[in-house]
C-alpha positions in Angstrom: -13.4 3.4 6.4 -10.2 4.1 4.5 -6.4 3.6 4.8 -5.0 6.6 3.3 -0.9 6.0 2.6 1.8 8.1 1.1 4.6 8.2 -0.9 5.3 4.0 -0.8 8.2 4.7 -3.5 8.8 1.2 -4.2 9.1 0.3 -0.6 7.5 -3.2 -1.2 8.4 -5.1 1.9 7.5 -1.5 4.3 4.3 -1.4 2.8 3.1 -4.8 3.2 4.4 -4.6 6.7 2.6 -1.6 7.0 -0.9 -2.9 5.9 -0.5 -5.8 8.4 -0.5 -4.1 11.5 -3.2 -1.8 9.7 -5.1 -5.4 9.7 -4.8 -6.1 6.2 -4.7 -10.1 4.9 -2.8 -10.7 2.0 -4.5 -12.9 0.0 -3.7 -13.8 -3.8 -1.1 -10.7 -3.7 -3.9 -8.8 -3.1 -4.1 -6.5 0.5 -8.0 -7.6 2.1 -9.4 -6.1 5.2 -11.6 -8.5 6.9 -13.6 -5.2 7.7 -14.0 -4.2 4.6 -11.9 -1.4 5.1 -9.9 0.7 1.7 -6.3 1.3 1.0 -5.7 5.0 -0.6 -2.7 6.2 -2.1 -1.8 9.8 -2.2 1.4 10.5 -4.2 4.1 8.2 -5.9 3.6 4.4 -6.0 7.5 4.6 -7.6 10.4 7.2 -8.7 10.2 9.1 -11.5 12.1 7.1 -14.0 14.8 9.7 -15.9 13.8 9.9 -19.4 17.4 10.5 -21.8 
């Protein structure tokens, strides 16, 4: 089964709260299901950074 997340955007601390209540165990900064289930990300893990 898979976890399929958005936009996280640099929201750090909201997406590991996130992936706890999904039932996700952080373990060596690592997210791990104990049901073997997948964490997918569809879009931007951060901003566009402007380019000068």
């Amino acid at each position: 089964m898979y976890d399929v997340i958005g936009d996280v955007h640099g929201c750090y601390r909201e997406f590991v709260r996130l992936t706890e209540k999904l039932g996700y165990q952080w373990t060596q900064h690592l997210p791990i299901h104990p049901n073997r289930r997948k964490l997918v990300f569809v879009g931007d893990i951060a901003d566009r950074v402007r380019i000068l």
